[in-house]
N, C-alpha and C positions, 0 to 999 in steps of 0.2 A: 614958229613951228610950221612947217611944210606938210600939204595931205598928202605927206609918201607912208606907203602900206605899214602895218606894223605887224607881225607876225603872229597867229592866231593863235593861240593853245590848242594842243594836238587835237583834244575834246571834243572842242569845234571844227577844228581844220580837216577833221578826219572825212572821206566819202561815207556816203550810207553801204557803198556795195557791199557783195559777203567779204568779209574778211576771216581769212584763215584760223580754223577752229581744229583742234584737236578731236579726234571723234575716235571711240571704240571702236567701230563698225555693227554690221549686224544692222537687227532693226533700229536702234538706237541712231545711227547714220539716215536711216532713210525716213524715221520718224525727223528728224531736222530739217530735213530739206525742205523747202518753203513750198510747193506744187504738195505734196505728199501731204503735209502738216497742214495747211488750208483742205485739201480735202477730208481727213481725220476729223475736222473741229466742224469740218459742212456735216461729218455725215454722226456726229454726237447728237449737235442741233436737230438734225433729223428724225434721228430716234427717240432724244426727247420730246418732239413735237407728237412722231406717230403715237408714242407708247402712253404719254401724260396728258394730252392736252385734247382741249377741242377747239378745233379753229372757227367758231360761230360765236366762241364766247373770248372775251377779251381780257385785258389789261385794263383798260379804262374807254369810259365813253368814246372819248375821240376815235379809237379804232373801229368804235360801231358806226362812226358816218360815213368812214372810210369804206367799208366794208356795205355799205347800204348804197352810196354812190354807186361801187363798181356793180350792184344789183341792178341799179337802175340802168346805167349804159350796159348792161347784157339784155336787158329786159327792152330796151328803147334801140340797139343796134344801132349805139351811138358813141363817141366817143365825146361827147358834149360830157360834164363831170356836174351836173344837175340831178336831184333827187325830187323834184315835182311835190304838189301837195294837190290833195284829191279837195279842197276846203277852201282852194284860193280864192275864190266868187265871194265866199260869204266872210272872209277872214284877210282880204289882200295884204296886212301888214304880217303875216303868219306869227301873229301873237302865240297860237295856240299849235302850233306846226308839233306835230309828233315827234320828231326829230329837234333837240333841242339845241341852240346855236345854231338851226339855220338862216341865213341870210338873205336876201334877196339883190341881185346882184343884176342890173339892165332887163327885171325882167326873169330873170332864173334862179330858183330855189337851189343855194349851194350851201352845205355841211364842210365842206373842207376848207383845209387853210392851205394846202400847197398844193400845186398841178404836179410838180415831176414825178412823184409818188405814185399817182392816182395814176398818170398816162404809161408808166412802168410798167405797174400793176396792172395794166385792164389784160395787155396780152396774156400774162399767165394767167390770170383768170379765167379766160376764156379755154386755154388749153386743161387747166384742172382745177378750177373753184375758189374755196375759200381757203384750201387747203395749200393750193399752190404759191399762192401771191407771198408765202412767211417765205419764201425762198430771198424775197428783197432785204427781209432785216438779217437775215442770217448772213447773205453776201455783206453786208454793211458791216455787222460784229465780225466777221471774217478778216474784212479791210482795216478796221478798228486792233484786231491782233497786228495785224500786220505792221499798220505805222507804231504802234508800243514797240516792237521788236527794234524797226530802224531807228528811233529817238532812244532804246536804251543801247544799243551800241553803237550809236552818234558819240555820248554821255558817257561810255567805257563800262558798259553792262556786261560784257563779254559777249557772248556769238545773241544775246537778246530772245531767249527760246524762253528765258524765267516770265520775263515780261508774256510776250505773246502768248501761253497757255494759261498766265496766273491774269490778265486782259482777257480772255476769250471764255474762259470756264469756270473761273470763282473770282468776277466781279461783275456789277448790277449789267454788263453788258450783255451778261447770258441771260438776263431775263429779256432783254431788249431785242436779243436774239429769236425769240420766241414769241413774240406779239407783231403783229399787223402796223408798225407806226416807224413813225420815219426819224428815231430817235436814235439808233443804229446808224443809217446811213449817214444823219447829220453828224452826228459824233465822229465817226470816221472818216468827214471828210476839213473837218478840223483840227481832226490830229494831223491829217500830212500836212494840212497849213503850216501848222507849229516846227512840222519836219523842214519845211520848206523856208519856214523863217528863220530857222537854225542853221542852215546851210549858203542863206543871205548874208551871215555873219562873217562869211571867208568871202576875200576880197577876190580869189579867183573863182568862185563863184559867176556862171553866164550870165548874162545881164537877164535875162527873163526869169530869174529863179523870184525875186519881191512878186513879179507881175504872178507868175505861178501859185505863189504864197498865200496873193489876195485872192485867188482866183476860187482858190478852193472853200476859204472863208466865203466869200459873194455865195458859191452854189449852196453851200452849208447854211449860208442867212435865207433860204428859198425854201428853206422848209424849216429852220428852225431860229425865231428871233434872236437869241441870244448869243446868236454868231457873231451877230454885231457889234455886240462887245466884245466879244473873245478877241474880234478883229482890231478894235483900237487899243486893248489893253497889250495884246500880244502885240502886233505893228508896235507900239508904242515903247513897248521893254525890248525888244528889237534893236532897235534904232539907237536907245539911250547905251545898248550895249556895245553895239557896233561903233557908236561915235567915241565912247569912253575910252575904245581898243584902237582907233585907227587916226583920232581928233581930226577928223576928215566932214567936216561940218558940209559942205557941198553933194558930198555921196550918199551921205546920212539923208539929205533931204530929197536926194532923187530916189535914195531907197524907198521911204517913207511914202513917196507919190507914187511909186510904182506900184506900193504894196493896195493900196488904194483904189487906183486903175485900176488893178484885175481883179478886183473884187465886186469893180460897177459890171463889168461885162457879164456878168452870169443875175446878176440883178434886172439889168436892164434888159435881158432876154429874156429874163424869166414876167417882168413886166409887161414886155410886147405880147409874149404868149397868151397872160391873164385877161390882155385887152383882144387878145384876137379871139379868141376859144369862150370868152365869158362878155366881154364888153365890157368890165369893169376890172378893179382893182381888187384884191385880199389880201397879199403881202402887204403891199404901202400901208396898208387900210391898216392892219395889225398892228404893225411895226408902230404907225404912228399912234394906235391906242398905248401900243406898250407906253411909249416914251410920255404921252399926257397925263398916265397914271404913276409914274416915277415921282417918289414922295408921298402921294396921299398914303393917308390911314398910318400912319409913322407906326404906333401903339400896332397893327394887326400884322404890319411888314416886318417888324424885330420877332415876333414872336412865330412868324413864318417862315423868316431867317435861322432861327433856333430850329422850328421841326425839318427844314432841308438840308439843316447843317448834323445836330446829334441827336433826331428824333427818332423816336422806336413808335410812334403813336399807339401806344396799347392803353395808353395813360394819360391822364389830365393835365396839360398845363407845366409847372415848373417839375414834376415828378417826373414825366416823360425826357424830359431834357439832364433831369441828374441822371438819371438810370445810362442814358446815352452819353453823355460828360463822365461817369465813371468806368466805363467801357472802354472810353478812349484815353482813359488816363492811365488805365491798370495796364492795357494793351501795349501803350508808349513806356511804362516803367519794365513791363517785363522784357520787350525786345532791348531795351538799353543795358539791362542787365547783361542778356546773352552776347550783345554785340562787346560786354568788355571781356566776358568770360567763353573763349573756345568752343569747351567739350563740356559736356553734363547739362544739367537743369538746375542750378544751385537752388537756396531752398526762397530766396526771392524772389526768381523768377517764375517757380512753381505755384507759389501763391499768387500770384500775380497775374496768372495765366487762370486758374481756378476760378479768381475773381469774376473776370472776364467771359468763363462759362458759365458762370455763374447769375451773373446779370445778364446775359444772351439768354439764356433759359427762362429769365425772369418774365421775358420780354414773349418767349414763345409759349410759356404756360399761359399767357392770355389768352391764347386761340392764334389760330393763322389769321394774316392781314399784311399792310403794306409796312417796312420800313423805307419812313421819308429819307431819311438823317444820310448826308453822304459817307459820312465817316463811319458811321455806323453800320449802314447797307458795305461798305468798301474798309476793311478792317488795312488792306495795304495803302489805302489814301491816307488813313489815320495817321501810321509810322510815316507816308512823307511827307505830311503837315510837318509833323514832330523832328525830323532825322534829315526831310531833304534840303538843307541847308549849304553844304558843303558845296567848293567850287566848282565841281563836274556836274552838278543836278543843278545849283543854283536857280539857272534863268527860268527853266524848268515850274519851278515851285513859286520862284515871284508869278509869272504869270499865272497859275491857278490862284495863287490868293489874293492877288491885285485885281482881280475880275470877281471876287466873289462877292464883296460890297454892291457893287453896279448892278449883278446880276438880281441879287436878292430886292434893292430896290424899284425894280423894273421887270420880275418875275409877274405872272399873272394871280393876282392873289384870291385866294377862296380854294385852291386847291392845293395847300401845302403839304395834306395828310395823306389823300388816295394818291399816291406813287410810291416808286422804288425809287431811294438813290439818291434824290435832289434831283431829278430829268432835267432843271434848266441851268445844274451845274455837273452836269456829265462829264464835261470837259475838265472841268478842274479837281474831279476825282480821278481820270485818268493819269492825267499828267504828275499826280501827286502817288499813284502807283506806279508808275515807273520811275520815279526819284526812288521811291522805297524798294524797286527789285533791283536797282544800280544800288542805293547804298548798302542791302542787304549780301549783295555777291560776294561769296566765300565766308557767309556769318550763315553758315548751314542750318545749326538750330535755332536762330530767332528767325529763319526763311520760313522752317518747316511750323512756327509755333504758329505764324501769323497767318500762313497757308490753311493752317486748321483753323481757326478762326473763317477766315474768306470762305471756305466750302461748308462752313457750320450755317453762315447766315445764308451763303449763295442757295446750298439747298433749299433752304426754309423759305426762301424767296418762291424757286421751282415747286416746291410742295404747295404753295399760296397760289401760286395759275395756273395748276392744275386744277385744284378745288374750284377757283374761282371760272374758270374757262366752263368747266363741265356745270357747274350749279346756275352758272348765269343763263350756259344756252337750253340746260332742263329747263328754270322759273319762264324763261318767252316763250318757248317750246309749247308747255302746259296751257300759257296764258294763248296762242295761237289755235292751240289745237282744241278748245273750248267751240270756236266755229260763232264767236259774239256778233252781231252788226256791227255793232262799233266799240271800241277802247277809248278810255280817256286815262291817262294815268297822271292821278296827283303828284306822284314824283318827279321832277325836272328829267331825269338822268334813264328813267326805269327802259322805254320805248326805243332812247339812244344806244345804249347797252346792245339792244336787240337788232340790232344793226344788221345783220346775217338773215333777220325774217322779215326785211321791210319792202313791202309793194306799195308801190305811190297809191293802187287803186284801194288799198286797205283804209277803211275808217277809223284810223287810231287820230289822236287828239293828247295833247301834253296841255294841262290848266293846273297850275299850283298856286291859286288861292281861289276865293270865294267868288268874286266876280268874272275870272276867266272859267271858272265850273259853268257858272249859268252859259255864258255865250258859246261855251260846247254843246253844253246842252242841246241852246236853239238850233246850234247848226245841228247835230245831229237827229233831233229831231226834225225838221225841216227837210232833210235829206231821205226821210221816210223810216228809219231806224225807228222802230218798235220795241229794243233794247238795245240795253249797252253795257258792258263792264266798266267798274270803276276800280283801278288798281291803287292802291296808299299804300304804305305801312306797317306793319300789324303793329305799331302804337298808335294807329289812329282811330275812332271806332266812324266806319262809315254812318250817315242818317238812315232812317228807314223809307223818306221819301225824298226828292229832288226834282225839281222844276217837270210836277207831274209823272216821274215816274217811282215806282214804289220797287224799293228792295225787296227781294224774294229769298236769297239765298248768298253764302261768304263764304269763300275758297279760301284758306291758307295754302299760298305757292311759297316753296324754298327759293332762294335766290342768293345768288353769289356765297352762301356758305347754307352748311347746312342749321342751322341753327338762327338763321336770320331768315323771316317769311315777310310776304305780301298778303296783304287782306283783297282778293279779288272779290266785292262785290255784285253781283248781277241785280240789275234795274229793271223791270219792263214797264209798260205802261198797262195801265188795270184796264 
């Protein structure tokens, strides 16, 4: 057998440019247009941010470091990505650092895990605050429509407009659209990977299209680890496909190293950066935590695997995982009904569809909160678990699920339940929703049944950070505007949250247990503090004295819902 070309299936063979679509005209023509339609979806983002949200309060901690960093280089007229600790004399290890997860890095107090983000961000920041810098995730979910679109009419989606509006506005990418964090833009720059390693598969293909491939994967591993894998799992099914099409064993392995190469260059710049601007490392540093904790805790990673995969978290333990396992059973039966049956709702499908409101309601009558579960949060990733099988989605859906093993093993564990979506398999929810708007094209009523579903949880997502956005930056807001000497908050995460009201000069303190209370104590006593607030829980009952100072008084603050309080304690000294 000779490495002469073999002829690719049109599928693959095809360019991504536009390709000739039938269009009504009217607005419907100029809603299509790609310039047009990116603007429409920036200016939704927008209006859901003005009208619902508050950009002080977040999605999850990590955006409050984010968010407290760029305070600090506005406040210090610097573009150094350090958040300082007013305590470092009496605390050099910042055991007790206010901001939780900060690290110390040659010397400088750093919260973040990626610079490009952060040095993005600082300019908008400076031209319009907390409010301007969501303009980064909204471009990123923007991009993220954008490569769905070309990977479904790569795949024979038709003109790819299902994909890009059903990716942009009812899946977890519009919540991602909407918070502060670089979950959007890494996602988006992983789907053109995929585009770009789909395009690696035709032999006339320019020889830098693999180096491109990686390229995009490398900047996507700079802000988010799990690109990593995405990169060997997808590189990997790549390869095996391209070789199986062409038995061209020598190109297959130059493809393979190219895809690889361009992946180091956006690594190894973003490297140099970390060492010029920080003097140390935090990618390497993470990444190689990631990979040392791969395997431990078996018994806590399946059952983290289960909440990122079908978890609704409203509920304990194996109940939470049927409730989302019968969601995406009932949701798979009723679209396969439709896809054999035309026109109507036969009376299967109707039930089946009920079900599935059914148990979504189940899930929202608990109160608003996060859905981990991706299938669950993503009702079109469910059907292409289920559906994308066929040989035009195929490559498509191996690589979302051939990555999901790795990913859940090597995921950071302790945070399975506060997110949307499975965030460190965003990628293979994606990909497994454009299997399902390519297999669903021209199956009009199981498009529209699944569609409802998608905007039933998409909303309840957007209802959940609104509530959560406003309630969080109310409970700091309160705990700020008290005017205490100092803070100490028992809770890991509460001070982090507050990211949008942090001054290195402010006396806050993070102690979650017994022995880091007292050594706040001393420091803040020590530092001349005559009082101090103690922030917990409200299941916890504050003491009435502590290391000399006597409780006086106990604020219930609401905090991230309304229904959920902190016990602000006040301390003085007699």
């Amino acid at each position: 057998m000779t490495d002469t070309a073999v002829r690719v299936p049109p599928s693959i063979d095809t360019e991504i440019g536009p390709k000739p679509v039938a269009s009504p005209g009217g607005m419907r023509t100029w809603i299509r247009r790609p310039v047009v339609a990116c603007v429409v979806l920036l200016a939704l983002y927008g209006a859901c941010t003005l009208a619902l949200n508050d950009p002080r309060g977040t999605l999850g901690t990590d955006t409050g470091g984010k968010l407290a960093t760029l305070h600090v280089m506005d406040h210090n007229g610097s573009w150094l990505p350090e958040v300082g600790y007013w305590a470092a004399k009496a605390d050099p290890r910042g055991d007790l650092h206010p901001l939780f997860y900060t690290f110390k890095v040659d010397g400088k107090w750093v919260n973040v895990t990626t610079l490009p983000m952060i040095y993005a961000a600082y300019p908008l920041y400076e031209l319009g605050g907390d409010r301007a810098v969501l303009l980064l995730p909204m471009l990123g979910a923007m991009l993220c429509a954008l490569a769905a679109r070309a990977l479904a009419r790569r795949l024979g989606g038709g003109s790819g407009w299902v994909a890009f509006w059903v990716l942009g506005l009812a899946s977890p990418v519009a919540i991602y659209a909407l918070d502060f964090w670089e979950h959007s833009l890494g996602l988006a720059l992983m789907l053109w990977g995929v585009v770009w390693l789909l395009r690696m598969l035709d032999d006339r293909a320019p020889w830098w299209t693999p180096l491109l491939a990686g390229a995009f994967f490398g900047a996507a591993a700079t802000m988010r680890t799990e690109a990593l894998v995405y990169l060997v799992v997808g590189g990997g099914v790549a390869c095996v496909v391209y070789l199986a099409r062409s038995r061209a064993v020598g190109a297959t392995l130059v493809r393979g190293c190219a895809v690889l190469a361009g992946a180091a260059v956006p690594l190894v710049a973003n490297q140099m950066l970390e060492q010029l601007t920080l003097g140390g490392s935090i990618r390497a540093a993470r990444a190689a935590g990631t990979a040392a904790d791969v395997g431990a805790s078996l018994g806590v990673r399946v059952q983290e695997a289960f909440t990122t995969f079908v978890g609704m978290n409203r509920f304990e333990h194996t109940q939470d995982f049927v409730l989302g396992g019968l969601i995406v059973v009932f949701l798979a039966v009723a679209v396969g009904i439709l896809r054999r049956r035309g026109d109507g709702i036969p009376f299967g499908a109707a039930c089946a569809l009920a079900a599935v409101a059914f148990f979504y309601l189940i899930g929202f009558g608990a109160g608003l909160g996060f859905i981990p579960g991706m299938l669950t949060a993503s009702p079109f990733a469910a059907v292409g678990l289920v559906y994308g099988w066929r040989s035009d989605v195929r490559v498509i859906t191996v690589i979302a699920v051939a990555a999901l093993p790795l990913v859940w093993a090597s995921q950071y564990s302790g945070g399975a339940g506060p997110q949307w979506g499975g965030r460190y398999t965003l990628l293979s929810g994606a990909l497994l929703l454009v299997a399902a708007t390519v297999v669903l094209e021209g199956h009009r009523t199981a498009l529209l049944a699944t569609l409802a579903a998608a905007v039933l949880v998409t909303g309840f997502g957007l209802a959940w950070l609104s509530v959560r956005s406003h309630w969080a930056a109310n409970g700091i807001e309160r705990i700020v505007d008290r005017h205490d000497q100092a803070v100490i908050s028992g809770e890991a995460h509460v001070l982090r949250e507050g990211g949008a009201f942090y001054e290195p000069g402010r006396h806050w303190l993070t102690a979650t247990n017994d022995s880091e209370l007292q050594r706040a104590i001393t420091i803040v006593h020590d530092a001349g503090d005559t009082e101090f607030a103690y922030v917990v829980s409200d299941t916890v009952r504050p003491p009435t004295s502590i290391g000399g100072y006597r409780r006086t008084a106990v604020e219930l603050v609401p905090f991230l819902r309304p229904d959920i309080h902190l016990e602000v304690a006040t301390y003085r000294l007699p």
